[in-house]
C-alpha positions as semicolon CSV with decimal commas, in nm:
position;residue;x (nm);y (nm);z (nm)
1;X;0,478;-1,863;2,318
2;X;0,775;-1,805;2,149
3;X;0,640;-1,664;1,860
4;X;0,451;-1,416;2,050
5;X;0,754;-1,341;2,286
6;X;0,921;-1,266;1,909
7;X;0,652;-1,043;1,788
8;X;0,613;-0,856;2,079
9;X;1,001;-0,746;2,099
10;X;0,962;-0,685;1,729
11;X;0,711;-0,412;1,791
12;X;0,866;-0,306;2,045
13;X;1,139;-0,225;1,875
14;X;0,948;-0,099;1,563
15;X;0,760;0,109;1,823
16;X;1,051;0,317;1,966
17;X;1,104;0,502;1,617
18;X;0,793;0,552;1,510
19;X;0,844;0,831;1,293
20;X;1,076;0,594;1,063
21;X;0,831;0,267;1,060
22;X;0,552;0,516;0,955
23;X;0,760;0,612;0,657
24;X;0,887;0,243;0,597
25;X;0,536;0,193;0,596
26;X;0,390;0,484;0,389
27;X;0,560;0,250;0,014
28;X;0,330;-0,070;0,154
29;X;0,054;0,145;0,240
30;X;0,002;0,352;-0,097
31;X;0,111;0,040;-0,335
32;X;-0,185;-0,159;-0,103
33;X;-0,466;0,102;-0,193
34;X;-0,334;0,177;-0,536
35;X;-0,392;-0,256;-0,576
36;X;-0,724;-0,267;-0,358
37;X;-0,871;0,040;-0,511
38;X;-0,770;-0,086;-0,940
39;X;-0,897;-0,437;-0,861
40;X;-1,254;-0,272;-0,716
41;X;-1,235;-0,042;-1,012
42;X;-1,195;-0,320;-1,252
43;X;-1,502;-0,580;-1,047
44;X;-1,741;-0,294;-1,072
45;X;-1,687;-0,232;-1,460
46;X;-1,719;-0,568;-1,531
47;X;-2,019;-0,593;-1,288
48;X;-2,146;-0,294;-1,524
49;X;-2,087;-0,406;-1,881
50;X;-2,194;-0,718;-1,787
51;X;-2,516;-0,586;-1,674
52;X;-2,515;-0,352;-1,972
53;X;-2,534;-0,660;-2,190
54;X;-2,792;-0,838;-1,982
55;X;-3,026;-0,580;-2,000
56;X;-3,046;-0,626;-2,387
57;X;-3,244;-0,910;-2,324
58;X;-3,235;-1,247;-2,161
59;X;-3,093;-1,605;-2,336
60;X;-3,016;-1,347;-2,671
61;X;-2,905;-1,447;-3,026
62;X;-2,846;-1,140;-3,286
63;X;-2,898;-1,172;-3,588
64;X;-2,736;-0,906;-3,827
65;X;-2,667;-0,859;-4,194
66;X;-2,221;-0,920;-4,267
67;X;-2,046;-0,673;-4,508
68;X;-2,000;-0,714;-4,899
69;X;-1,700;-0,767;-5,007
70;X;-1,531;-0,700;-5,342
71;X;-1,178;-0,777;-5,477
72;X;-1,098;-0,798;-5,092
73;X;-1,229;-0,505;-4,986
74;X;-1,553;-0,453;-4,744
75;X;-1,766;-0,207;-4,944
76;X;-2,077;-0,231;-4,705
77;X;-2,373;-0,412;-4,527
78;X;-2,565;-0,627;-4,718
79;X;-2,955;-0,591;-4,732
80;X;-3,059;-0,956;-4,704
81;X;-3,200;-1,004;-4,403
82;X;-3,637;-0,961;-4,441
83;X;-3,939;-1,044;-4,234
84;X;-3,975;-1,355;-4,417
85;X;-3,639;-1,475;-4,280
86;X;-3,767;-1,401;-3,913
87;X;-4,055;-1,582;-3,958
88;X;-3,856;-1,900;-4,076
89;X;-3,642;-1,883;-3,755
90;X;-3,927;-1,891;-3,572
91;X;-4,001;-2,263;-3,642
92;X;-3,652;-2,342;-3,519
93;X;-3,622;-2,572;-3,228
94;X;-3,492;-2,401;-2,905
95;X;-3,627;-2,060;-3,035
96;X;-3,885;-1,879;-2,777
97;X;-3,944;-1,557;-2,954
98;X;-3,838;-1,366;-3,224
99;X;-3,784;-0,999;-3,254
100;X;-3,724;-0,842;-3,633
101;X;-3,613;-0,440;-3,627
102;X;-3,507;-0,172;-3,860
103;X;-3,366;0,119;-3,785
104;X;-3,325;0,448;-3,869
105;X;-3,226;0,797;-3,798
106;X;-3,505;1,092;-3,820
107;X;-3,608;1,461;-3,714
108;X;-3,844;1,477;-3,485
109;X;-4,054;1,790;-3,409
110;X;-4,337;1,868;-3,110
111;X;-4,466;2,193;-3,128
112;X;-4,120;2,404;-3,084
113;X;-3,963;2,140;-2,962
114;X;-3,710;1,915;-3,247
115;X;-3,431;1,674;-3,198
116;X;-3,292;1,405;-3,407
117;X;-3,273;1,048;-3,330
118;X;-3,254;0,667;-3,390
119;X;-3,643;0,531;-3,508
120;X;-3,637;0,195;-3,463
121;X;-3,924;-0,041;-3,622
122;X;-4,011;-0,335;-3,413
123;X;-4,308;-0,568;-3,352
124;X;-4,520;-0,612;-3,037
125;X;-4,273;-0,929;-2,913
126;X;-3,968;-0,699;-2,928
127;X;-4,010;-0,567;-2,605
128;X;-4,027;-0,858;-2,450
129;X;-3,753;-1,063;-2,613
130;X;-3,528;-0,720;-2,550
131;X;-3,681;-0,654;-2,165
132;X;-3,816;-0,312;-2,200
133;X;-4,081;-0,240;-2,026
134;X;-4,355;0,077;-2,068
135;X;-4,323;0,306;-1,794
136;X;-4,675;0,483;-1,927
137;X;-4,919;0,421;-2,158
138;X;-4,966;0,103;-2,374
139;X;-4,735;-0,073;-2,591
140;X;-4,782;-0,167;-3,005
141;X;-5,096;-0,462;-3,062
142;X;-5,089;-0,666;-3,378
143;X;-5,367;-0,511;-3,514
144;X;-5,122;-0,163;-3,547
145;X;-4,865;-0,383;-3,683
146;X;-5,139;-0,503;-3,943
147;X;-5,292;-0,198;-4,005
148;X;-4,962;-0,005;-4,040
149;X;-5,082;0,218;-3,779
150;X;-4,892;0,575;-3,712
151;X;-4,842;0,495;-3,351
152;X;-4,520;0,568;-3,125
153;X;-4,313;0,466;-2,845
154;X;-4,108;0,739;-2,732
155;X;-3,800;0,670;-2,471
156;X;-3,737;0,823;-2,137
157;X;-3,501;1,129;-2,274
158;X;-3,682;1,190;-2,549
159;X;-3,970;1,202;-2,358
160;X;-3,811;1,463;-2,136
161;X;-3,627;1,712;-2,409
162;X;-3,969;1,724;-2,655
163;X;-4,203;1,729;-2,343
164;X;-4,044;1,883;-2,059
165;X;-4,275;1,912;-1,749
166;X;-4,588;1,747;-1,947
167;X;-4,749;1,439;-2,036
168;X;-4,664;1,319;-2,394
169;X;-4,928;1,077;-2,435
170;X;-5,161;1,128;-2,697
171;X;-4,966;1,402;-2,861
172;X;-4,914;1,378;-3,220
173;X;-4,504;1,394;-3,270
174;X;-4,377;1,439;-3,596
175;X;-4,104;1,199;-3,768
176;X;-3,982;1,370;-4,070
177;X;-4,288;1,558;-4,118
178;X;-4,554;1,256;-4,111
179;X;-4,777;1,260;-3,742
180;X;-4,760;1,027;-3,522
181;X;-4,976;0,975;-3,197
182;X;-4,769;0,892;-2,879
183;X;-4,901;0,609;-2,671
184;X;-4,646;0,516;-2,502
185;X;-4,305;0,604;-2,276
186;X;-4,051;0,339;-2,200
187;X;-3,904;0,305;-1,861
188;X;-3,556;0,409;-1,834
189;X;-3,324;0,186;-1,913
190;X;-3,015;0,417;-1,832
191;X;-2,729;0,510;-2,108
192;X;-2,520;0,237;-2,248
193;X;-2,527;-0,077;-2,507
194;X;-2,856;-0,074;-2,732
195;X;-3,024;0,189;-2,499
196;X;-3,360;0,255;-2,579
197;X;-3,397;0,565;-2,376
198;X;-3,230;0,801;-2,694
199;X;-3,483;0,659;-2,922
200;X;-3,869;0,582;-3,083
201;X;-3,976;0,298;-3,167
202;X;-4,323;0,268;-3,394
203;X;-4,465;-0,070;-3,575
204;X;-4,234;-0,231;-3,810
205;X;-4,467;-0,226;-4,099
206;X;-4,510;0,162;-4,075
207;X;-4,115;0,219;-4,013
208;X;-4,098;-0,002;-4,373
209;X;-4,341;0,182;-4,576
210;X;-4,430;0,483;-4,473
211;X;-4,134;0,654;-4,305
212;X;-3,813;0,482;-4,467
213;X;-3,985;0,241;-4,781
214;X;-3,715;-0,024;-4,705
215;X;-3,794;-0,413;-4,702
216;X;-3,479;-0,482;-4,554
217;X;-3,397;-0,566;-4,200
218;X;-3,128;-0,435;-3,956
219;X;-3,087;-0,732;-3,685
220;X;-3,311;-1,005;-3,573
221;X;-3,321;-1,059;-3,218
222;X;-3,413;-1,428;-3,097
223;X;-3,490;-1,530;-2,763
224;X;-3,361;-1,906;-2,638
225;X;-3,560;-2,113;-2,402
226;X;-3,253;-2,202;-2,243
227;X;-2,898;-2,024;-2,252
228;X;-2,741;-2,375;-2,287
229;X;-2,916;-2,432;-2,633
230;X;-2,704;-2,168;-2,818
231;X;-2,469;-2,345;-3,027
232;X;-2,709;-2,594;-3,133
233;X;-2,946;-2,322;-3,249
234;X;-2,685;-2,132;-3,438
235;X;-2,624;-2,391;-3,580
236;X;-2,944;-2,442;-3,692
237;X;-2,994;-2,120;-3,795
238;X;-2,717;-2,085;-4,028
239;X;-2,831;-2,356;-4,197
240;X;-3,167;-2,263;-4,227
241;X;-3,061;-1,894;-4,409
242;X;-2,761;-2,011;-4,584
243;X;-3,045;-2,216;-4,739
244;X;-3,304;-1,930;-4,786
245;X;-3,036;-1,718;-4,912
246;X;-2,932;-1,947;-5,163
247;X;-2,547;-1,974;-5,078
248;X;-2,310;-2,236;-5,236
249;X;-2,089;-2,418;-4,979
250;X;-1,773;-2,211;-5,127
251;X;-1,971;-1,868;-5,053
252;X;-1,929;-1,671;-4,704
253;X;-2,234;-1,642;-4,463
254;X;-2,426;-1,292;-4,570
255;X;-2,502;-1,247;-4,220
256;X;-2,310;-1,235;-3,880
257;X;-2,483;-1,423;-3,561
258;X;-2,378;-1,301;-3,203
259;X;-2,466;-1,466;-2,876
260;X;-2,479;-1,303;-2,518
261;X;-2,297;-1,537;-2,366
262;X;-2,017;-1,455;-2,677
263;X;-2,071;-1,057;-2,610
264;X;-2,023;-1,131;-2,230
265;X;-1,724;-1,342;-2,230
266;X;-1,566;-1,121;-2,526
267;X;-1,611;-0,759;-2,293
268;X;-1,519;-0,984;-1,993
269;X;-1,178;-1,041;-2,122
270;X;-1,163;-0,687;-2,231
271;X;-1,219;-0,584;-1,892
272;X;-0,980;-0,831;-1,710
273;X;-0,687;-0,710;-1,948
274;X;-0,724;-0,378;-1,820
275;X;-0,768;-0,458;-1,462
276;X;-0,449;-0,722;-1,479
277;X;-0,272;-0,410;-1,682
278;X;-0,373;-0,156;-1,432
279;X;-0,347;-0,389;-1,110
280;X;0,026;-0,456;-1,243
281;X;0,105;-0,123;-1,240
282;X;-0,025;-0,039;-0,914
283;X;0,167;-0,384;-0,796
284;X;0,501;-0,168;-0,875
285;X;0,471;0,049;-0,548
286;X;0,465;-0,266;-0,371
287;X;0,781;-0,355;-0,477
288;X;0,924;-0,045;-0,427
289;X;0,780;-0,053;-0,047
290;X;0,940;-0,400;0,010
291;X;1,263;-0,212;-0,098
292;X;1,226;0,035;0,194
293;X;1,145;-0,238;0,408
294;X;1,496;-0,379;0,332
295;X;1,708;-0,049;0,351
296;X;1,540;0,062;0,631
297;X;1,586;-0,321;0,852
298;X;1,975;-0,306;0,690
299;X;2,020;0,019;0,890
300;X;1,870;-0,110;1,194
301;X;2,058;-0,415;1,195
302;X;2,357;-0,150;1,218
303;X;2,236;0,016;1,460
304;X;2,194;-0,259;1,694
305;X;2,485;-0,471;1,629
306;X;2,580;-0,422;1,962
307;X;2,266;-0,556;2,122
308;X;2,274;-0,778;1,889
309;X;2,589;-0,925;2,073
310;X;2,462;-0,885;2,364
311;X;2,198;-1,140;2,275
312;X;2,417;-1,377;2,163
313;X;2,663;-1,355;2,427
314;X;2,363;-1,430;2,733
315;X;2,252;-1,724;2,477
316;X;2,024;-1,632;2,190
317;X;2,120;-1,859;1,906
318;X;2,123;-1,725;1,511
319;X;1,765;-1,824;1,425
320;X;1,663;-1,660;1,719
321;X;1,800;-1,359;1,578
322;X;1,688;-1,416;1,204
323;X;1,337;-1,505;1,341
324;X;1,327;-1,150;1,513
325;X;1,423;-0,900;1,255
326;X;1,233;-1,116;1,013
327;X;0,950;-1,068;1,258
328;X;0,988;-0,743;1,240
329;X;0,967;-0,695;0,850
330;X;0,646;-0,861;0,835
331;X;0,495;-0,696;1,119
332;X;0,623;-0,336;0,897
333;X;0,500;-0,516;0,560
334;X;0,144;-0,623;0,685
335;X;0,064;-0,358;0,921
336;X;0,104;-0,153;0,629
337;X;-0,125;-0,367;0,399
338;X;-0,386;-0,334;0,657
339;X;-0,324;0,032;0,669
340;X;-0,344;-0,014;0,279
341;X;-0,630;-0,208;0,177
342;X;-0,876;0,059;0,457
343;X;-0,778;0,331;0,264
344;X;-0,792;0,159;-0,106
345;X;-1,167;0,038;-0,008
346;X;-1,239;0,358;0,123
347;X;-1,096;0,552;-0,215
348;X;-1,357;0,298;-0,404
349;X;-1,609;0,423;-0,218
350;X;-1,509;0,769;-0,251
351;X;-1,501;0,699;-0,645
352;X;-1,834;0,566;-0,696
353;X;-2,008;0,815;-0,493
354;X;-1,875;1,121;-0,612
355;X;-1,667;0,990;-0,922
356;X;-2,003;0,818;-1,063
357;X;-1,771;0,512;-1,149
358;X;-1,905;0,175;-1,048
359;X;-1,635;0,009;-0,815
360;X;-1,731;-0,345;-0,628
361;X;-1,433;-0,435;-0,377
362;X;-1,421;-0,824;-0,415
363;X;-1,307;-1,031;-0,103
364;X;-1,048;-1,152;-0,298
365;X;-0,856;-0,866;-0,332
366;X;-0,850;-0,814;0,040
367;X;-0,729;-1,150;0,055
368;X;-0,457;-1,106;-0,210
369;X;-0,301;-0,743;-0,098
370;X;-0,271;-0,894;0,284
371;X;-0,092;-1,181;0,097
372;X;0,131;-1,008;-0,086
373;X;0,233;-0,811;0,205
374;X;0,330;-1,083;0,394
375;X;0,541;-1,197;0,075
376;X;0,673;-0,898;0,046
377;X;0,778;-0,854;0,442
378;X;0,934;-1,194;0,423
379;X;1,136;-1,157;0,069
380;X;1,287;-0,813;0,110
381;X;1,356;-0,887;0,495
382;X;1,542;-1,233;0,474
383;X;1,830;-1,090;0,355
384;X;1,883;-0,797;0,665
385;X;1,772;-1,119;0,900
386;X;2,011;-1,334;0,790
387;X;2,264;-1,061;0,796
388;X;2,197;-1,009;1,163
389;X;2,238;-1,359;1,202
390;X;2,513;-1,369;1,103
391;X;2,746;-1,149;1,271
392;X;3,062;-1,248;1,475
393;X;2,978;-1,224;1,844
394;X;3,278;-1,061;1,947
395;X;3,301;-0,831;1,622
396;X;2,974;-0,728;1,757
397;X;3,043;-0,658;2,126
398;X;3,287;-0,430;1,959
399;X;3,096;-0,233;1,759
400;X;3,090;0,116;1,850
């Protein structure tokens, strides 16, 4: 009862000058949203990325070829990486697919129509191992792989700038100048890591002989039965083409082997360091609204010296008084959060519908900007409470 009897005179008085708690409150209420709205900014990017990277494929190990280096100097990739080395990994224990690619950059021409992009050569189990799906049409068989067939997968916005408004299946699309029939769009994927909506993708045997006449691959994708196998395999697999590759125990790896659990926990970190940089600064206007909170409770311990003499005199002892204006701080400091973390959810909302940012409000940040206006009502008003505490009676009675 006496708490409530406390908190009740403390808005009471905070109520009868309104105008001045709405300012105390405006610091508490702007640092609260700036807090609320970076943390939601910083969930939904690494909600995104991390999605980003699972859409690559699930339980992933890349494979890719490392850089030469001579006299301590990285002159380029090496070409070391072949089919025959995917084929070898696919005997490896834990391995459920494997997906061998090269890539490529061509001119593409339909009728009028030309662009340039990426040309990818893959086999019939990348699409799987990598989750793409075909959104029309039929994918690459084993026979076109065999037969080094001049067939073509086409993604979603190339589909749309060569073929705007028609069907591009069964067209024959031309890849620096040799014809190739379309028989397939991918579904859309959406822009971002490894995106195969900016490219075309045709059988691995053609994309070696015919279009680029390399033997060489660009990555090897392998899919793990289980995401909890991954350090075993790699190890595995270094072993295995350290061996094929000939290396002596003194020589670097010619190759560089990336997980998805590596890729999400490296862009995770990435991500947190910029919300925990961006959430500090934001954290600033907090502290600078717990400073109004003091100045403004020093002034109206002033003011009401005299009733606070009053008090005394009929019988209020000093943590009485300390418990009231300290009362009254908080109430400031976390009706003000509350005020804060509405209007920082609703700016996140704001931002991903018309900002086209991602932004995911986690509870915890609710949670934490209440907190920290509590804190912040109870450190920068202690020191006005216990000021009012401690004033002389009679001094008090006196004051004019």
């Amino acid at each position: 009862m006496l708490i409530r009897e406390t908190a009740r005179s403390a808005w009471r008085s905070l109520a009868s000058n309104r105008l001045r708690t709405l300012l105390t409150m405006l610091g508490m209420i702007i640092g609260t949203a700036a807090v609320v709205a970076v943390l939601g900014i910083g969930e939904g990017a690494r909600s995104s990325v991390e999605g980003r990277i699972r859409s690559l494929g699930a339980n992933l190990l890349m494979v890719r070829p490392s850089f030469a280096s001579a006299g301590g100097v990285r002159s380029g990739s090496v070409r070391t990486l072949t089919r025959k080395d995917a084929e070898a990994l696919e005997a490896l224990l834990g391995v459920a697919a494997v997906a061998p690619e090269a890539s490529g950059s061509a001119q593409l021409r339909y009728m009028a129509s030309n662009l340039n992009a990426s040309v990818t050569g893959i086999t019939p189990a990348y699409l799987e191992v990598r989750s793409i799906s075909v959104a029309s049409g039929v994918s690459f068989s084993d026979l076109d792989e065999q037969q080094r067939a001049r067939v073509a997968l086409i993604g979603a916005n190339v589909a749309r700038q060569l073929y705007p408004g028609m069907s591009p299946l069964g067209t024959r699309l031309q890849i620096n100048g040799s014809a190739f029939r379309v028989v397939g769009v991918l579904a859309e994927k959406g822009s971002g890591m490894g995106s195969p909506d900016d490219g075309v993708f045709v059988p691995l045997s053609t994309h070696q002989s015919s279009l680029f006449g390399q033997d060489f691959l660009s990555t090897i994708s392998l899919q793990l039965e289980r995401e909890d196998q991954a350090d075993q395999v790699i190890a595995r697999l270094t072993q295995l083409l350290r061996l094929r590759h000939r290396l002596r125990a003194d020589q670097e790896d010619d190759f560089d082997v990336r997980s998805q659990a590596e890729m999400l926990a490296t862009m995770g970190q990435i991500t947190g360091t910029f919300t925990t940089l961006l959430g500090s600064v934001a954290a600033v206007s907090l502290i600078v609204g717990g400073i109004g909170i003091m100045n403004i409770m020093l002034v109206s311990v002033r003011e009401r010296t005299r009733e606070i003499g009053v008090r005394m005199a009929v019988g209020a002892r000093r943590r009485d008084i300390l418990r009231q204006f300290l009362v009254e701080a908080v109430v400031v400091s976390l009706a003000g959060g509350v005020a804060g973390v509405g209007l920082g959810y609703a700016a996140a909302i704001l931002l991903s519908r018309f900002g086209q940012w991602a932004t995911i409000v986690p509870p915890y940040a609710i949670g934490l900007a209440l907190g920290v206006s509590v804190l912040i009502g109870i450190t920068f008003g202690v020191g006005p409470a216990r000021r009012a505490a401690r004033l002389d009676p009679v001094e008090a009675l006196r004051f004019e």
